[in-house]
N, C-alpha and C positions, 0 to 999 in steps of 0.2 A: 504494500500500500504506500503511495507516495504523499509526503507529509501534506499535502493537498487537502487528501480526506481527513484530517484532523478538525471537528465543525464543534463548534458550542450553539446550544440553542439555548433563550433566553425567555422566558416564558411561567409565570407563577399562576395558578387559577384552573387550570385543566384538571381534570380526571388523569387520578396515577394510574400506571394497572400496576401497580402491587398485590403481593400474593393472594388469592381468592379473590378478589374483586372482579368482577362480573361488570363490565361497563363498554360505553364504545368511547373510543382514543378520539379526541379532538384536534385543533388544526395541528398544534408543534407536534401531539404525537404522531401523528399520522407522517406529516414531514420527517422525523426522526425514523421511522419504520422504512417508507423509501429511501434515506441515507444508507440504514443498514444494510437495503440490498444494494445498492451500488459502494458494499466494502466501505464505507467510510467511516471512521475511529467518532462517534458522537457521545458526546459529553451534554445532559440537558438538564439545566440548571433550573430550578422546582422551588418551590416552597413547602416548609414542614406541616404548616398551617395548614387544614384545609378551608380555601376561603369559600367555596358554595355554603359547606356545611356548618362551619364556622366552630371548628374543632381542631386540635391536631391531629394527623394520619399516624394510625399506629405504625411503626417503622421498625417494630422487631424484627431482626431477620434481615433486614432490607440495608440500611445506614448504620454504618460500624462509626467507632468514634471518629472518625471524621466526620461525619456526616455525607457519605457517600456509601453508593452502593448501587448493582445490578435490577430494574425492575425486570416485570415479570415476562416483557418481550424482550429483553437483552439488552435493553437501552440503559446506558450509565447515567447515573443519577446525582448530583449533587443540591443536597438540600439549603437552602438558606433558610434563616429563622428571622420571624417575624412576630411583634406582640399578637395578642389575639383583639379582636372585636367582636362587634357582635352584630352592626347595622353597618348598610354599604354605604349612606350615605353619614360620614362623620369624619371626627379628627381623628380617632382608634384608629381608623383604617389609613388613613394619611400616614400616622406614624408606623405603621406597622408594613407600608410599603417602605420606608425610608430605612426602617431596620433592614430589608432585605438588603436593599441596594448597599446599604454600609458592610454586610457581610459579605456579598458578592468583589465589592472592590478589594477588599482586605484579601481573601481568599484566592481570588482572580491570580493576583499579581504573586503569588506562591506558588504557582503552576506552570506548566510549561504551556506556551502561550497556542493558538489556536492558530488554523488558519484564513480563517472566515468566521465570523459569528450571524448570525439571526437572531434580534431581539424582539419581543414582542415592545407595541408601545401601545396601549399604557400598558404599566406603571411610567412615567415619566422618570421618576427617583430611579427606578435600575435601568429604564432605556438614557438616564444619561451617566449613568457609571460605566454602560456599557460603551457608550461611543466616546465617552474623557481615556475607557481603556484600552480601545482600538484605536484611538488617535495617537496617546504616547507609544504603544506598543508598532505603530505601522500595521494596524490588524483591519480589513476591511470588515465594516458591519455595514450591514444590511439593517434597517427597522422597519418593521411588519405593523400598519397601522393599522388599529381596528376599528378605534372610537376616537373620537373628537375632544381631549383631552387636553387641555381643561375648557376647551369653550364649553362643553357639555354643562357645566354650572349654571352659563347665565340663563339654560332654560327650564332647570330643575329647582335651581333658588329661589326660596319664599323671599328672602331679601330686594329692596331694589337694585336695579341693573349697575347703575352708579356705583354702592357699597359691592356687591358680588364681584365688579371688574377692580376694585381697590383690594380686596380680601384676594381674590386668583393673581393679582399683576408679578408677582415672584414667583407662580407658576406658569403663567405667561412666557416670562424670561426663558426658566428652563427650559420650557418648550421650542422658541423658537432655538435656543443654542444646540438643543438635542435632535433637532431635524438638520440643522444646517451642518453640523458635523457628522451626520451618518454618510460612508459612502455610498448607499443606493437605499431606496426609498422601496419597498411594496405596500399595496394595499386592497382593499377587499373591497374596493369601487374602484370607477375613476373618479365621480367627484371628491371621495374621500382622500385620495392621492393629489387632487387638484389640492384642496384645503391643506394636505403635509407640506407640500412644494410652494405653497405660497405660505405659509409659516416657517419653512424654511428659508425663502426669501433667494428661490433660483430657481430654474428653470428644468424641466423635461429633460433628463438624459437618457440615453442607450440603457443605462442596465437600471433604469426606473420602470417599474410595472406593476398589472395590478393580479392578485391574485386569490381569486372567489373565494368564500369562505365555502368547501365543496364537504364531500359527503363519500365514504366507504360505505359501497351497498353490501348488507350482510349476503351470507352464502350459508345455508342451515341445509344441514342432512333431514331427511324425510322424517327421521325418529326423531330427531331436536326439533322441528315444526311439531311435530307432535306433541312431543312432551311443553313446550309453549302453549299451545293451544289449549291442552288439557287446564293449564297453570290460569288462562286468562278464562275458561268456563267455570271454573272454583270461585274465582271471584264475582259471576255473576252474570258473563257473556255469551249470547249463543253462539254467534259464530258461521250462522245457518246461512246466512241471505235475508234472516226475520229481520234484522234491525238494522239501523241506521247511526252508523259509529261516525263521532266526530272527535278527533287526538288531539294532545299537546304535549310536549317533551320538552323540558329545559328544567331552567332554576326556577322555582315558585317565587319569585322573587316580590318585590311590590309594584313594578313595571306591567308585566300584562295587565289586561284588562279583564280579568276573571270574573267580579260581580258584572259586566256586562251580559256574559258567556250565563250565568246562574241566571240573570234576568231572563236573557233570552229563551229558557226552557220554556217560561209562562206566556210567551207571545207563540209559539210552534201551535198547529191547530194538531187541534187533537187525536186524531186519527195518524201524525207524525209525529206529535209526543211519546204515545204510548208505545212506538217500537226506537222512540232514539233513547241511545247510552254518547254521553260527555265524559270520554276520559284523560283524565289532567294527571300526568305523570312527571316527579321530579321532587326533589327535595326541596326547604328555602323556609322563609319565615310567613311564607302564606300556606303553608301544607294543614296547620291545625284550622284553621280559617275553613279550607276546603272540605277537609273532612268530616267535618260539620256539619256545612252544607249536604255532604253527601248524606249524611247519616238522615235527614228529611227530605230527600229528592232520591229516587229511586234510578231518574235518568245519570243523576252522575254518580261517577267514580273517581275517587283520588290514593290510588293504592301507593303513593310515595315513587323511590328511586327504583327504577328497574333496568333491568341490562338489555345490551344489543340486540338480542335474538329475542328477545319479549317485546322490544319496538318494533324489528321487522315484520315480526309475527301479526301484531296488530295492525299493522299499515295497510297490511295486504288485505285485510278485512274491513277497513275502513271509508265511510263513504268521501269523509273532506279532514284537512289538517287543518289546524286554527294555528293562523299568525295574528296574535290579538294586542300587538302593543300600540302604544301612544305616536300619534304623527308627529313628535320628537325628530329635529333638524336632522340628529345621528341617525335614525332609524330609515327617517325620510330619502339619505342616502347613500343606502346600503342595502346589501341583501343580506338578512337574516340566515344563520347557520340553518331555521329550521327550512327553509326553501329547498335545500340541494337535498335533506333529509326526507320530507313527502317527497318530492318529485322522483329520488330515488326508487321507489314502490310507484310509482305510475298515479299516486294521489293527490287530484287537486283540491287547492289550497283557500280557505274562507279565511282574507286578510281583512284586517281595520288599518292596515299601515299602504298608504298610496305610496305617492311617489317614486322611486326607480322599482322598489317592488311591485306596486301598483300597475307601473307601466309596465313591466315584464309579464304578469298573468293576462291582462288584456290585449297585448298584443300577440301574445303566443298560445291564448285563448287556456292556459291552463291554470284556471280559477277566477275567484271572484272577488270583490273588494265592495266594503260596507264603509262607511264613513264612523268615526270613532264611537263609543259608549252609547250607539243605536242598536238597545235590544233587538230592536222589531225588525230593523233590517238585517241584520246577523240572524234573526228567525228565517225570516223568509228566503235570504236567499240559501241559508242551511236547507231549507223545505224544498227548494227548488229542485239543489243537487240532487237529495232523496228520491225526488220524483221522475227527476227527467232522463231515463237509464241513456236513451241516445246521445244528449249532451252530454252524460256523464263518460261515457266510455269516450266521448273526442277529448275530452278535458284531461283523461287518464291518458291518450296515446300523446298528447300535443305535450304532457311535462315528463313524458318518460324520453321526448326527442330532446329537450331544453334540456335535461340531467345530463345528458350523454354528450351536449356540446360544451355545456358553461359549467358542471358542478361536481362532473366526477371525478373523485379523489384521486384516484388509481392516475388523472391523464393530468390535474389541474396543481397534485401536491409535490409528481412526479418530475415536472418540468419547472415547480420550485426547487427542489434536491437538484436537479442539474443546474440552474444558475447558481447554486449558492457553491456549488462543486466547481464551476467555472471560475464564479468571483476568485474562490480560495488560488484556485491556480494560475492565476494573472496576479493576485497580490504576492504569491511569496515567488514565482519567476523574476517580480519586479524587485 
């Protein structure tokens, strides 16, 4: 292997797969997995924290006193430590990124150095430890943008706009010095890459691009669909063709728009009530909330965290996927991880978030879009799907052709691991 493949990923917030854990790998994992087959020596730098669940990761077995160690697909792990919190929006959380990054520098510079990095940005605090470390060191990084950091404040902030851009202007700073010293930019739009590169304050280069938040479609042996299947009629599902399944998969977070999704049971006519099931899958700080809910509505379900082969399983059963978050600037433009996820299973999508997702379902006709926290249209046009099996089957073939140009992992995470394999070997030639 030529010191080329030597790659640090930079990345805190993902799903580990450490031992037993039953989950599907997100974007650095997945990136990390095609490094491995093209041979390359990957180092992917974690947090001990789990920030979904807002716990630490049990790490017996996994992280010896360094705090490193092998997970459970091969990928070398080193941990950084961060306080705990317990809400996403606060100062806990601020500080407890800023721990990382002070671990990450400290520990960096004890190492024998890389030859390419990938950071994710946010955190801002480790996407600029990361590129202050790649600039002393001559190490090209790359920063992997996802969200709009820190503008995302001034549209979440109960404060006036005035005070919120006084209170962010020293993360401001960091931001633009942390974009303008990365060597190449990715993002998961083009607007989004538009807004790094004009925060970075330069222009469009050759190894600037953007690169979808996509999706590994599962692959389940006939006995494993089975034994899924089995797993999701215990809790309550036929399974038959009788009902009318509408999903959601992420963090429970306080983002979606879930009591919209509850309201909307009670606008469904009745004759589509009676065979729909709402199932909202994911851990976070709305999970008791939901199961609650459920515990008096017979249509939903919230059975918490479940793994890969229990999403694919239900996808494939499923009549629409729910993207139910807030028309939020970030959200406005970008496409949601859960996009390339239904589309993978051929299931279209019942959005409240317009804009480049917006535009994408209705011109590629797969799915639909309601205007924000309207029960009654999130009813109806759910009723619609249910009903209409010939539109529904156009709407299933038209995202199963969008997954396979714009969102599959296998072709979109793939031809990430080869630039960042290139970057590496033009930085240390030079």
């Amino acid at each position: 292997m030529s010191d080329s493949g030597r790659i640090w990923l930079i990345k805190v917030g993902e799903p580990l797969p450490l031992p037993g854990a039953k989950l599907r790998l997100m974007r650095t994992g997945q990136i990390a997995e095609r490094l491995l087959e093209r041979q390359a020596d990957v180092t992917w730098w974690v947090s001990d924290f789990n920030h979904a669940e807002k716990r630490y990761h049990a790490l017996d077995g996994v992280a010896g006193p360094d705090r490193a160690g092998y997970l459970a697909n091969g990928v070398f792990a080193r941990f950084l430590h961060g306080r705990p919190y317990k809400r996403n929006v606060s100062l806990a959380r601020i500080f407890s990124h800023r721990d990382e990054a002070r671990d990450f520098a400290v520990r960096a510079r004890a190492l024998p150095p890389p030859q390419a990095i990938l950071c994710s940005y946010p955190t801002i605090d480790l996407a600029h430890a990361a590129t202050a470390f790649g600039k002393e060191r001559g190490i090209p990084v790359i920063l992997d943008v996802r969200d709009l950091w820190p503008d995302i404040f001034l549209a979440v902030s109960p404060l006036p706009e005035q005070l919120t851009r006084a209170l962010i202007a020293p993360m401001m700073r960091k931001a633009h010095l942390t974009l303008r010293d990365a060597t190449a930019i990715s993002a998961i739009s083009e607007p989004i890459l538009d807004w790094a590169l004009a925060k970075a304050g330069r222009p469009r280069g050759e190894i600037d691009r953007v690169v979808t938040l996509s999706y590994e479609r599962a692959t389940l042996t006939d006995e494993a669909r089975a034994t899924e299947e089995a797993s999701w009629r215990a809790r309550g599902l036929k399974l038959d063709g009788s009902e009318y399944i509408a999903c959601f998969f992420g963090n429970l977070s306080s983002a979606p728009e879930f009591e919209t999704v509850v309201e909307a049971i009670d606008h469904l006519p009745e004759n589509i009530r009676v065979r729909t099931r709402i199932v909202i899958c994911g851990a976070g700080e709305r999970l008791a909330w939901l199961q609650a809910q459920a515990a008096r509505r017979p249509e939903l379900l919230a059975p918490g965290h479940i793994g890969a082969a229990a999403i694919n399983t239900l996808m494939r059963h499923a009549t629409a996927g729910l993207l139910i978050y807030p028309s939020r600037p970030d959200f406005l433009i970008s496409y949601p991880n859960k996009i390339g996820e239904y589309l993978s299973a051929g299931l279209p999508i019942l959005s409240t978030v317009d804009g480049l997702a917006g535009r994408l379902l209705r011109e590629e006709n797969c799915g639909l879009v309601v205007a924000n926290r309207d029960a009654k249209a999130l009813a109806a046009a759910f009723a619609g799907l249910a009903t209409d099996r010939v539109g529904w089957l156009s709407k299933s073939a038209a995202a199963r052709r969008v997954f396979a140009r714009m969102f599959d992992a296998e072709k979109v995470y793939g031809e990430a691991a080869d630039h960042l394999l290139t970057l590496g070997e033009a930085g240390s030639s030079g």
